[in-house]
KEKE-3310 file (N, C-alpha, C; in steps of 0.2 Angstrom, whole numbers, plus 5000, padded with zeros to 4 digits):
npx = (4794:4791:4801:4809:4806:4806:4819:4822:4816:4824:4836:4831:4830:4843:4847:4842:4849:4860:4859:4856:4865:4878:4894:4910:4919:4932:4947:4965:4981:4996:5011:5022:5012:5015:5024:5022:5016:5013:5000:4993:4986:4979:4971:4964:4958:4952:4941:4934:4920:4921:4922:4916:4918:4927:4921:4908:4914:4916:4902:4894:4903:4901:4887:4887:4894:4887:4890:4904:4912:4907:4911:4925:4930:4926:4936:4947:4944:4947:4940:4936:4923:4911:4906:4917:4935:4944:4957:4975:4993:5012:5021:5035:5044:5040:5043:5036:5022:5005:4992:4980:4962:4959:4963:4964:4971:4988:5003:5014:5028:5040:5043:5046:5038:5029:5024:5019:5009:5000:4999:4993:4978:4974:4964:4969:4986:4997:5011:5025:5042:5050:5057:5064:5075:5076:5064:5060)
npy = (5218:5206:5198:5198:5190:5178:5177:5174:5161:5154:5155:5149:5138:5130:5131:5121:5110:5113:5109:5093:5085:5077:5080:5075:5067:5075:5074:5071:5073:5066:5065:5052:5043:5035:5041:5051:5062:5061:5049:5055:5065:5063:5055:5063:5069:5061:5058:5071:5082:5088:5106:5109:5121:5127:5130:5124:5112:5113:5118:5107:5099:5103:5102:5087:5086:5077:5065:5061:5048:5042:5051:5051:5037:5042:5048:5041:5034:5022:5023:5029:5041:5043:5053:5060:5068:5060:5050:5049:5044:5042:5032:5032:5020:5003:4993:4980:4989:4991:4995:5009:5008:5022:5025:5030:5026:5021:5029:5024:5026:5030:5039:5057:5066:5057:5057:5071:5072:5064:5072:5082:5080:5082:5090:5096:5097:5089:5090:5086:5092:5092:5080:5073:5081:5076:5077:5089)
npz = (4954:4956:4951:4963:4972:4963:4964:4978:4978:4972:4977:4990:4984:4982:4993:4999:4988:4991:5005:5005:4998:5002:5012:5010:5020:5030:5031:5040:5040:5050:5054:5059:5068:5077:5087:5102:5104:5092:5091:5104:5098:5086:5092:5099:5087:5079:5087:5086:5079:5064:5061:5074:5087:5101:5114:5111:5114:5127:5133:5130:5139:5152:5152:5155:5167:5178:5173:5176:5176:5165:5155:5157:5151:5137:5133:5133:5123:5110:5097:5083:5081:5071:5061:5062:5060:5050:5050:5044:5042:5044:5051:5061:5066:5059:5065:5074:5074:5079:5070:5076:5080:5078:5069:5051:5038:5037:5028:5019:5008:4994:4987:4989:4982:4979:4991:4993:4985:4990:5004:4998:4995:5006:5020:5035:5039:5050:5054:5065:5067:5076:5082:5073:5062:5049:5043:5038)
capx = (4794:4791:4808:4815:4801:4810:4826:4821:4814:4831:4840:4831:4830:4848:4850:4842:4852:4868:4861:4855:4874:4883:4899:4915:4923:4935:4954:4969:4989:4999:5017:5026:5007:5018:5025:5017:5011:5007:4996:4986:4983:4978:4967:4959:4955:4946:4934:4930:4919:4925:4920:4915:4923:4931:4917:4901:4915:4914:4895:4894:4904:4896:4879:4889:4898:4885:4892:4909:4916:4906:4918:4933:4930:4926:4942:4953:4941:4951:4936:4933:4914:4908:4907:4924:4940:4948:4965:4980:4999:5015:5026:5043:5046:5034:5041:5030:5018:4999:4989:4976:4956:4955:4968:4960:4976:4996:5004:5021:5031:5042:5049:5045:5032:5020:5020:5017:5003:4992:4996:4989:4973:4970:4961:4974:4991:5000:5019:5030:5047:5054:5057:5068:5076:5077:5058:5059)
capy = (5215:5200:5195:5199:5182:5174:5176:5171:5154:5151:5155:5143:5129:5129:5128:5114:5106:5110:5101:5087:5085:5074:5082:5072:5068:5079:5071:5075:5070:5066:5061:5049:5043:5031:5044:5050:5068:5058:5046:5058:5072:5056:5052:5068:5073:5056:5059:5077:5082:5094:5111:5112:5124:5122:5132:5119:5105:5116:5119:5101:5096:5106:5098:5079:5084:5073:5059:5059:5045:5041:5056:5049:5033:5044:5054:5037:5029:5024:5022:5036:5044:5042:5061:5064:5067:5052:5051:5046:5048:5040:5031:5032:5015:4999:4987:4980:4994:4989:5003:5008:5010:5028:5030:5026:5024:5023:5029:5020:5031:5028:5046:5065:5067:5052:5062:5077:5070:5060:5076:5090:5078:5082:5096:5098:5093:5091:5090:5087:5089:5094:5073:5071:5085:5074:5077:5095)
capz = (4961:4954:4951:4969:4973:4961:4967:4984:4977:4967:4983:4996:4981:4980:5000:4999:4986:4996:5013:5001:4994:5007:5012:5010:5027:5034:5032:5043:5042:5056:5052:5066:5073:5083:5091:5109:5101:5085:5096:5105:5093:5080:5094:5099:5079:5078:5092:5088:5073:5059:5063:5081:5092:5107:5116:5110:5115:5134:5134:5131:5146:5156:5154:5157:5176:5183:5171:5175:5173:5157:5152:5158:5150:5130:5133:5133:5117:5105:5094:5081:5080:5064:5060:5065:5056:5045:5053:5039:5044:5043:5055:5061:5067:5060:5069:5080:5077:5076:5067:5081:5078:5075:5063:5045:5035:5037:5020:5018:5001:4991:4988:4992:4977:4980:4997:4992:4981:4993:5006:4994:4994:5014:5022:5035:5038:5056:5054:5069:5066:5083:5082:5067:5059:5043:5042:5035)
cpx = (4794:4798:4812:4811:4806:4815:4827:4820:4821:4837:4840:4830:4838:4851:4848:4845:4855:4867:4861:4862:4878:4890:4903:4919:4932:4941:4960:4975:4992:5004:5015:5018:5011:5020:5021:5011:5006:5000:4991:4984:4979:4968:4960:4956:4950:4939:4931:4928:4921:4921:4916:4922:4923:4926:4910:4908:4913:4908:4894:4896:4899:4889:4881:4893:4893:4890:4901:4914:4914:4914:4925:4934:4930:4934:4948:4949:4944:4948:4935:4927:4913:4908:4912:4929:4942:4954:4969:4987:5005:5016:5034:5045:5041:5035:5038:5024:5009:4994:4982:4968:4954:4961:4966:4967:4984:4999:5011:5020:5035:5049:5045:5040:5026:5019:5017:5011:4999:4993:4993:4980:4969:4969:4967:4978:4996:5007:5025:5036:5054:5058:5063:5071:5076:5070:5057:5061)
cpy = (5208:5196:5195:5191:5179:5172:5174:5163:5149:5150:5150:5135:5126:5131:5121:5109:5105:5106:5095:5083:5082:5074:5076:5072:5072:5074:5076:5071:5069:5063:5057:5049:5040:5034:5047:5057:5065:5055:5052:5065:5068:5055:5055:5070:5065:5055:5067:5080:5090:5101:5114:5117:5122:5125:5129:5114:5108:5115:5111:5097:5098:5101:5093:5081:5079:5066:5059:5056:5040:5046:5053:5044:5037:5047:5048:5033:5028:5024:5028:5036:5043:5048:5063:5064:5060:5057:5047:5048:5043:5037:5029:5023:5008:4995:4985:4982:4991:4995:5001:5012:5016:5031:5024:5023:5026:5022:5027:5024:5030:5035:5053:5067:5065:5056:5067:5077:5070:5070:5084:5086:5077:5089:5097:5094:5095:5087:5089:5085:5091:5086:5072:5076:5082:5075:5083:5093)
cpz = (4960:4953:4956:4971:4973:4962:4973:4985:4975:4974:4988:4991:4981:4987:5002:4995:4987:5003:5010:5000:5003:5008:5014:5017:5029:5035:5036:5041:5047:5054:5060:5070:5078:5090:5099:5107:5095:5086:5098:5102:5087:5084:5096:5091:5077:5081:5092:5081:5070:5060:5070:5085:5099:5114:5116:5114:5125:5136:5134:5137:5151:5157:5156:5164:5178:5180:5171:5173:5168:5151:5151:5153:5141:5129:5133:5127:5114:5097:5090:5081:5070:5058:5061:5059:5054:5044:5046:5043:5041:5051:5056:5060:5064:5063:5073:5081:5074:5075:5074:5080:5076:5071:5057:5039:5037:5031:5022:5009:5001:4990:4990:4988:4978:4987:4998:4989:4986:5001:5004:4995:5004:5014:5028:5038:5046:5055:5060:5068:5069:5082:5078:5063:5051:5039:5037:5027)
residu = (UNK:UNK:UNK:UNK:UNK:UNK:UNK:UNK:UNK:UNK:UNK:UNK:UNK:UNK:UNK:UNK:UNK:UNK:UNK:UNK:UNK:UNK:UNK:UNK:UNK:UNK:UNK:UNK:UNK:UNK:UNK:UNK:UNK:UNK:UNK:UNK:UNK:UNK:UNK:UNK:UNK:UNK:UNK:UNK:UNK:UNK:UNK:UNK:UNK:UNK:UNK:UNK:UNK:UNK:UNK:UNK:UNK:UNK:UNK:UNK:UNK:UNK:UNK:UNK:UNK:UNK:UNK:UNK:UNK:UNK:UNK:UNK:UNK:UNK:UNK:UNK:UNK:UNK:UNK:UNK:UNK:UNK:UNK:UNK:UNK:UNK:UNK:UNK:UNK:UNK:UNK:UNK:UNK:UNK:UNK:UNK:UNK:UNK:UNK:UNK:UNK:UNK:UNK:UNK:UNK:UNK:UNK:UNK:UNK:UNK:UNK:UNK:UNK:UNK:UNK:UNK:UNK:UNK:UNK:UNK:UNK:UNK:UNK:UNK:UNK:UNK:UNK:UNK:UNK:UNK:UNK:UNK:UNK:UNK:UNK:UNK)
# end
C-alpha cells in the first residue's frame, strides 16, 4: 500500500514541475500577410491565445454586451496580447509594405529549403494559394 502513496507524490511532484516549466509561445505562418485574408487572419491569431475555443471566446462576449464598443474598438487592435500567437509570414509584394504591430516577423528566402526549414519550426502553418498558383 505504501507504494500506491508514492506514486501519488511522484505524480503531483511532477505536475508541478510541468506548470513551473514555461511554455514556449505558440508560433503561426501566414504566407502573403499583405494580402487582405493574409491581413486579417495575421490579425485575428495575434489577438487570440493558443488553445482557447471558440465557445470561452462566446462566454466571454457574452459577459462584455454592456461594453460594446470597448469591443468594437479590440476587434480592430492591431496590437497583439502577450499570450497570443507570434505571427511570422511572407509577403507578395514589399514595396511600400510596413510590417504591422501584430506580426512578429516577415521571412524573405532565398530558395524552397531555407523555407521549408524555418516552416517545420512552427506549430501551425496557414497557406493561401487561391492567390498565386506559383505558391504550391
Amino acid at each position: 500500500m505504501a507504494d500506491d502513496s508514492d506514486d501519488e507524490q511522484v505524480g503531483e511532484e511532477q505536475l508541478k514541475e510541468e506548470e513551473a516549466v514555461p511554455q514556449k509561445p505558440k508560433r503561426i505562418f501566414i504566407n502573403h500577410l499583405d494580402s487582405y485574408h493574409g491581413k486579417h487572419i495575421a490579425r485575428f491569431f495575434a489577438r487570440a491565445k493558443p488553445g482557447t475555443t471558440s465557445e470561452a471566446v462566446e462566454e466571454e462576449e457574452n459577459l462584455e454586451e454592456e461594453q460594446a464598443e470597448e469591443k468594437q474598438k479590440k476587434l480592430y487592435d492591431e496590437h497583439p496580447i502577450d499570450d497570443g500567437w507570434k505571427v511570422s509570414g511572407t509577403i507578395k509584394n514589399s514595396q511600400g509594405y510596413k510590417r504591422p504591430p501584430f506580426v512578429q516577423e516577415i521571412l524573405q528566402y532565398k530558395d524552397r529549403n531555407q523555407l521549408a526549414d524555418y516552416l517545420k519550426e512552427m506549430n501551425v502553418i496557414i497557406y493561401d494559394i487561391t492567390q498565386d498558383p506559383e505558391q504550391v
